[in-house]
C-alpha positions in Angstrom: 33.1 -45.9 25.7 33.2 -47.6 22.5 30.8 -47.1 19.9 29.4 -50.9 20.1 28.2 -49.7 23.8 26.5 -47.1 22.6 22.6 -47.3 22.0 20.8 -46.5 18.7 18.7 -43.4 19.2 15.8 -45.5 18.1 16.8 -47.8 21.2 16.4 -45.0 23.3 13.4 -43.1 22.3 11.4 -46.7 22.5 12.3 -47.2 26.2 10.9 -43.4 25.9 8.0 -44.1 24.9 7.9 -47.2 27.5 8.3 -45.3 30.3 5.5 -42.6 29.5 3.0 -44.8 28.3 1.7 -45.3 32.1 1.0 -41.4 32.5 -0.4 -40.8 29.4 -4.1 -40.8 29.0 -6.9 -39.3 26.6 -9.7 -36.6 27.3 -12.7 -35.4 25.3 -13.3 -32.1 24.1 -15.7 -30.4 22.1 -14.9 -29.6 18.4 -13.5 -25.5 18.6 -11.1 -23.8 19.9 -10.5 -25.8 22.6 -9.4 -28.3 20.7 -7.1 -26.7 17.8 -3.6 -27.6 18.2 -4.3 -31.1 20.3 -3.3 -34.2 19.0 -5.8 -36.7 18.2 -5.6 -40.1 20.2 -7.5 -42.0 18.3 -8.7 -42.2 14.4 -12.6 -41.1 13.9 -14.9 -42.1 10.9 -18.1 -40.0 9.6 -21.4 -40.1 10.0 -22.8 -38.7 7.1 -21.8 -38.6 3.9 -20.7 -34.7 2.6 -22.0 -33.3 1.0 -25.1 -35.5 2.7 -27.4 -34.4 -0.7 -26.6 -33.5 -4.2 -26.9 -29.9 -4.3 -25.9 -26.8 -6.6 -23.0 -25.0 -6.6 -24.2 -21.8 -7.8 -27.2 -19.9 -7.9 -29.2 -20.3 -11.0 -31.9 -22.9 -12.7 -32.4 -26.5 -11.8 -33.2 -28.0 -15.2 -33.4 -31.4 -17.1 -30.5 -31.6 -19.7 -32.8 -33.6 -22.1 -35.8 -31.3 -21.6 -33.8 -28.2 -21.8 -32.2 -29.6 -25.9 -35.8 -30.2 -26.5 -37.1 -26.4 -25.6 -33.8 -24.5 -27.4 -34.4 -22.2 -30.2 -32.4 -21.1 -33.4 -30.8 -18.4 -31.5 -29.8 -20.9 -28.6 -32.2 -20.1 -26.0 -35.0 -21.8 -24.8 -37.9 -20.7 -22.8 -39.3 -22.5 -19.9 -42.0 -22.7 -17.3 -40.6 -21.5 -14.0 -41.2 -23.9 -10.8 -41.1 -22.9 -7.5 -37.6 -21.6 -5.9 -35.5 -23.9 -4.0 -33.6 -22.6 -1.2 -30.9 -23.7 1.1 -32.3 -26.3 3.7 -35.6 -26.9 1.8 -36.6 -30.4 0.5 -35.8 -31.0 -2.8 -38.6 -31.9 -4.1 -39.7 -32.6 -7.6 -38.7 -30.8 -11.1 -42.0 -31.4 -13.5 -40.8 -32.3 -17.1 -40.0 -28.9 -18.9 -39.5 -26.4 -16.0 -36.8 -24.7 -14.6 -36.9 -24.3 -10.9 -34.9 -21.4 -9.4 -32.5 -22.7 -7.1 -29.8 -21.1 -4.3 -26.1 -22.1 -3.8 -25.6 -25.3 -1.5 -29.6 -26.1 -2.5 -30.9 -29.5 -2.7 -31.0 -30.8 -6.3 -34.8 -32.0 -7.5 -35.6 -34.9 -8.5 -35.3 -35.3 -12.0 -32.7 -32.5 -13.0 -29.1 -33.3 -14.0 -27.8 -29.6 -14.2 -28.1 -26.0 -12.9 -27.5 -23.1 -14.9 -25.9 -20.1 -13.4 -28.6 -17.2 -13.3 -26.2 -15.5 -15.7 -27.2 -17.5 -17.9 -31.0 -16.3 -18.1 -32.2 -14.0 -20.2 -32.7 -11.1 -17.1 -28.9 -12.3 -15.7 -29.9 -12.3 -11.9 -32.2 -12.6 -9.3 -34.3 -9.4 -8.3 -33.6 -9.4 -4.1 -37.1 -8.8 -2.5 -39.4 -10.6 -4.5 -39.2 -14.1 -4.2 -36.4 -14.8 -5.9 -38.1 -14.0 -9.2 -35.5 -12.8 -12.2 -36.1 -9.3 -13.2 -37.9 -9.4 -16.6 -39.8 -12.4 -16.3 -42.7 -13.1 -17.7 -46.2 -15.3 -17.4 -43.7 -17.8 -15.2 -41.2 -18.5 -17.5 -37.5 -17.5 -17.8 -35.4 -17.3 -20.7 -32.1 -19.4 -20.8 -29.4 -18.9 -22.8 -27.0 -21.7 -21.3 -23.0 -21.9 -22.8 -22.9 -25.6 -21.9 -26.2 -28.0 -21.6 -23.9 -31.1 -19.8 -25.4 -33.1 -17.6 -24.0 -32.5 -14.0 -22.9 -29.0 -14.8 -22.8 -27.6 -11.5 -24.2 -29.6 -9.4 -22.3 -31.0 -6.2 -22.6 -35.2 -5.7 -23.7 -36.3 -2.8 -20.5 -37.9 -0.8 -18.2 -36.7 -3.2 -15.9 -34.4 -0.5 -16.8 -37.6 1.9 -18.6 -40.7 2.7 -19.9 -42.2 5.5 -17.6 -44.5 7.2 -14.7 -42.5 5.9 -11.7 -42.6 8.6 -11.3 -38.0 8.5 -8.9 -38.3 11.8 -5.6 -40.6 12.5 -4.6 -41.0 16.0 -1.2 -38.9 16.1 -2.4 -36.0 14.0 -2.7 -32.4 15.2 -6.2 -31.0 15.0 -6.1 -28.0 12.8 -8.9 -25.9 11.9 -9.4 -26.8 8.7 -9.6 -30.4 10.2 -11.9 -29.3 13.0 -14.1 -28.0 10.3 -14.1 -31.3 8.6 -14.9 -33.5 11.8 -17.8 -30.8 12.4 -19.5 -31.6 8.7 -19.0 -34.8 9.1 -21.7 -35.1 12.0 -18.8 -35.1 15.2 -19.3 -32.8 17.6 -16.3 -34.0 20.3 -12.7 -35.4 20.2 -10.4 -37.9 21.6 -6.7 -36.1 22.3 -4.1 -36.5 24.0 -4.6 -35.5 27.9 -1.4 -32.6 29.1 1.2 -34.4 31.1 2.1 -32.0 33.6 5.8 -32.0 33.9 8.0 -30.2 36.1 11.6 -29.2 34.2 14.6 -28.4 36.7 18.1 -27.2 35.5 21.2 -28.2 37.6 23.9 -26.6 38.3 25.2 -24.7 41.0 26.6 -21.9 38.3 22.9 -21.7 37.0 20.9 -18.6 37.3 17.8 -17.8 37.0 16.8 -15.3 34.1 17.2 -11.4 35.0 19.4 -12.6 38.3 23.1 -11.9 38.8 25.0 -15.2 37.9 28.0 -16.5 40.2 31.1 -15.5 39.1 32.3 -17.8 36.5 28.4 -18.9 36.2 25.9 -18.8 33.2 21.8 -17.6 32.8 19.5 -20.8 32.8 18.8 -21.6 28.8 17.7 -24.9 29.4 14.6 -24.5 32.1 12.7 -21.5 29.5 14.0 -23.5 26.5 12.9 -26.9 27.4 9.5 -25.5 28.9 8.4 -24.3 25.9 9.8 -26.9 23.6 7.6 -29.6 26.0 4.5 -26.8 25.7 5.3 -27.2 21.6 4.8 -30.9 22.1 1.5 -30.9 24.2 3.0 -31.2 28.0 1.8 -28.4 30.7 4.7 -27.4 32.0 4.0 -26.9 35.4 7.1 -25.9 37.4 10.3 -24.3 35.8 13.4 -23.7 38.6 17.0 -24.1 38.7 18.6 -26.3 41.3 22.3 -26.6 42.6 24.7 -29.5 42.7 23.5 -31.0 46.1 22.0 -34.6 45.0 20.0 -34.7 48.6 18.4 -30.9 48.3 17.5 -31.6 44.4 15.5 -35.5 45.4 14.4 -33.3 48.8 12.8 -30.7 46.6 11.3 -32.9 44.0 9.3 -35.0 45.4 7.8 -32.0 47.1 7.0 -30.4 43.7 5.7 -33.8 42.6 3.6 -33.9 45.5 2.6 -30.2 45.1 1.7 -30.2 42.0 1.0 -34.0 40.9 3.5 -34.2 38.4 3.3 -37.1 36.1 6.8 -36.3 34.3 10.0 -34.9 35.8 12.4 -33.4 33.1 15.8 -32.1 34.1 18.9 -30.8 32.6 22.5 -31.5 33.5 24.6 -33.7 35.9 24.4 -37.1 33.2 27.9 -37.0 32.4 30.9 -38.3 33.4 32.2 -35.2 35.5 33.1 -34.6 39.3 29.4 -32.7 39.9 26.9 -34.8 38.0 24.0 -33.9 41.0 21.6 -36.4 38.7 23.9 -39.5 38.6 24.9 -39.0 42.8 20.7 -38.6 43.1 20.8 -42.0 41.6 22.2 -43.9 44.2 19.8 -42.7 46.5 16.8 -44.6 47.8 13.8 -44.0 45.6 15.5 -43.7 42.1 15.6 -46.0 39.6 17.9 -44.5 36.9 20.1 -45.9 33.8 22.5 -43.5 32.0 22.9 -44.9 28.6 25.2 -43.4 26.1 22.7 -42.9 23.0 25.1 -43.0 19.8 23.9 -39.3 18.5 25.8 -35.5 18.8 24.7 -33.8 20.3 23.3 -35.5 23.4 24.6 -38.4 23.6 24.6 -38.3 27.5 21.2 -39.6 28.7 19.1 -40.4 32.0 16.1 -42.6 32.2 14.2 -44.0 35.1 11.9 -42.9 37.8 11.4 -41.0 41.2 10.1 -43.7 43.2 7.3 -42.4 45.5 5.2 -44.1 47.8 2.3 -44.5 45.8 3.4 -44.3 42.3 6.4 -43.8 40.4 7.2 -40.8 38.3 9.2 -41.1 34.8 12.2 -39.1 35.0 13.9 -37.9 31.6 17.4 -36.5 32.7 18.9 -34.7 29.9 22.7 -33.2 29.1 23.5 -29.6 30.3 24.9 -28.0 27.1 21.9 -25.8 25.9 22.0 -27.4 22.3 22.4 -30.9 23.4 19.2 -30.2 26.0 17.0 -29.0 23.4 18.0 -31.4 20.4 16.8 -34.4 23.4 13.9 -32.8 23.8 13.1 -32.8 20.4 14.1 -36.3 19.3 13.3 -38.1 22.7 10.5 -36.5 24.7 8.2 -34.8 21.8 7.6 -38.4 20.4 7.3 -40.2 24.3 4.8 -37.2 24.9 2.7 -38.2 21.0 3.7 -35.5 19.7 3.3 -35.5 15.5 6.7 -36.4 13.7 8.5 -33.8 12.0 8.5 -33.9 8.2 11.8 -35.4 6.6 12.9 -34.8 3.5 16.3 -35.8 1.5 17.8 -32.8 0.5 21.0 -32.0 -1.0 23.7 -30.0 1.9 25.5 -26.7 1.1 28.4 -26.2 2.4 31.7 -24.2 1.8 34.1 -26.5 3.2 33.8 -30.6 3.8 32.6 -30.8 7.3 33.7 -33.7 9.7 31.2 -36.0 10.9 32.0 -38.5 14.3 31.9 -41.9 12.6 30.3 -43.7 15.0 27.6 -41.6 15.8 24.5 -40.0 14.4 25.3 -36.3 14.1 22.7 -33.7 13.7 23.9 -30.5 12.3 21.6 -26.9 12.8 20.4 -25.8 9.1 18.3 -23.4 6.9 16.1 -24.2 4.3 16.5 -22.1 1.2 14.4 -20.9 -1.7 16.2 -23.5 -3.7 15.1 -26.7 -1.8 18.3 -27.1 -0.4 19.7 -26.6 2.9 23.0 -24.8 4.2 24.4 -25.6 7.8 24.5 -22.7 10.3 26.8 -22.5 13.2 29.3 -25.4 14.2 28.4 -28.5 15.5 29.0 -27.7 18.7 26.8 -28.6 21.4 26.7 -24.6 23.2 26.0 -23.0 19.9 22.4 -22.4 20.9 22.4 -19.2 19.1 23.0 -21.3 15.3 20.0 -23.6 16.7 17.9 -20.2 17.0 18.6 -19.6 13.1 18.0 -22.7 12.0 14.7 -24.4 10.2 16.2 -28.1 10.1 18.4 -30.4 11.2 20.5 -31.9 8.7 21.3 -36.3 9.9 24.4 -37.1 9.1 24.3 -41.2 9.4 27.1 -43.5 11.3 28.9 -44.6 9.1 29.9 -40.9 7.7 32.8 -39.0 8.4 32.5 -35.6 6.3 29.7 -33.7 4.9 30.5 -32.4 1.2 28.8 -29.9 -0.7 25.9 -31.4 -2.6 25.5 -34.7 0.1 22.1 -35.9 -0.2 21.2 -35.8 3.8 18.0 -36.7 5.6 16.6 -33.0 6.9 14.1 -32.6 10.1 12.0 -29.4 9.1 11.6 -28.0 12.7 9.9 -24.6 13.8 12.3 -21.2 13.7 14.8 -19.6 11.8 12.8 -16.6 10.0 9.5 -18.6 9.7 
């Protein structure tokens, strides 16, 4: 195949996206743990503006900046009527001209004062616990100050200024962390739109496959690619719920999944293997059959350039099917780069980075390459393991993939490459 018959990756990961825009819907949940790690669906705005009051930011006076220059002293003190205490969750209130009102951390400013000062600041240097609030040392209700700054605003926390009403605090496509949780909590939400779990059931072919903790054929290999992609398509927000190897008989492997789509309702069938050009591609003989809907486009990338796309036809609905290469490597990387954005996953961060290596390393002209990597200490990133596309133990180590762009037929040390930061090596 020549490379002007080969798809862009882009190309491909659209009709992704295309075909898994059907299945996917939105739920609600409530803000909490239920919802950490989900990815929103659609962007919220607040209701309130936080903080929704200006309030202080330390425990101390509520004074008048003006009123407080007008009461110092030679020694830079000043005396002043005390007013009531203001606690957290009280009104506000009013401060009368010349006082000082107690107030608590996150307490509603008075109106009339443009500062607090910090009870360290008084002449007794604290609150007494058990009594009110009063400072140890006072005297007739009044409390010495001896403040080291008299600005206006000194301490005291705007109303609005973390965020204000109407503010968008959530994009579609972002993952709800706990510090964002938080947010969406203070802001006045108390539920969220994400993403619903496509259930998806991942088969590897293969008649040499076996199972994990099973004697393997002779001449056969442990299944890598069901636990691998299972978790990678957990990673991206998919319940994975079916994982089984399957061998080379197109008519047992169509026989067996639409029971398991039937079983469990599957809305997304992933498999691994039989997309090449080989004597036993089981995926590609399944094709002909009645039912199936598959194209096998040759994406211009390495690994993974072979690639399935199409449905199992069922009576009443159709169900995408994403038919992946059998090398382990080649598996995950389509996974990664074709089904984690279909499924809404977040995009990885890219960076440019410069490349270390010891030797020029080749590059396929006409495709995109992506090469296993680690980030170091230096911001730059060395490539681990070969390109090849069973090295699944250098994609293990790695923390990046390093894109080397069409067009480029050797990597040399100090290349300026866009890098995927990806989950794994050390981290």
């Amino acid at each position: 195949m020549t490379a002007a018959e080969r798809i862009p990756l882009a190309d491909h990961v659209a009709d992704a996206l295309a075909l898994l825009a059907p299945v996917r819907s939105g739920e609600v949940l409530p803000l909490g743990a239920l919802a950490v790690g989900r990815v929103a669906r659609v962007d919220a705005r607040s209701r309130v503006d936080v903080p929704g009051h200006d309030n202080s930011q330390m425990d101390g006076y509520a004074v008048c900046t003006a009123h407080l220059e007008a009461a110092l002293t030679a020694d830079g003190s000043a005396a002043m009527p005390r007013g009531p205490m203001i606690a957290a969750g009280d009104a506000p209130g009013t401060l009368h001209a010349g006082t000082a009102r107690p107030i608590m951390t996150g307490a509603p400013i008075p109106q009339g004062a443009d500062a607090v000062i910090p009870v360290e600041e008084s002449a007794a240097g604290r609150f007494e616990p058990g009594r009110g609030g009063e400072p140890e040392g006072s005297e007739n209700g009044t409390v010495t100050l001896a403040p080291v700054s008299r600005d206006p605003g000194r301490y005291v926390r705007r109303r609005g200024s973390d965020t204000h009403a109407g503010d968008t605090v959530l994009r579609a496509g972002q993952v709800l962390t706990p510090a964002r949780i938080a947010h969406l909590a203070a802001c006045g939400l108390a539920d969220v739109e994400v993403e619903s779990r496509l259930r998806v059931i991942v088969l590897s072919t293969g008649s040499e496959v076996a199972v994990p903790g099973a004697s393997p054929v002779a001449g056969g290999v442990f299944d890598a690619n069901g636990p691998g992609l299972s978790a990678a398509l957990a990673a991206a927000g998919a319940e994975v719920v079916h994982c089984a190897a399957v061998p080379d008989d197109a008519a047992a492997l169509l026989s067996r999944l639409r029971a398991l789509v039937d079983s469990y309702d599957a809305d997304l069938v992933v498999t691994s293997g039989g997309v090449s050009a080989g004597a036993f591609e089981v995926v590609r003989d399944a094709a002909g059959s009645a039912g199936v809907t598959m194209a096998f486009p040759k994406v211009a990338m390495q690994p993974g350039g072979p690639q399935g796309i199409g449905t199992l036809d069922l009576p009443a609905r159709r169900v995408p099917w994403l038919a992946f290469p059998g090398n382990p490597v080649s598996a995950l990387l389509s996974c990664e780069l074709i089904a984690r954005p279909a499924l809404g996953a977040p995009p990885r961060t890219r960076l440019r980075l410069p490349v270390g290596v010891e030797l020029p390393e080749p590059s396929p002209l006409a495709l995109e390459q992506y090469r296993r990597a680690r980030l170091l200490p230096s911001g730059r990133v060395r490539l681990v393991g070969g390109a090849s596309s069973h090295l699944i133990g250098g994609l293990a180590a790695a923390d990046a993939l390093v894109i080397v762009p069409v067009g480029t037929d050797m990597v040399h040390d100090g290349d300026m490459l866009e890098t995927v930061l990806i989950p794994g090596g050390d981290s």
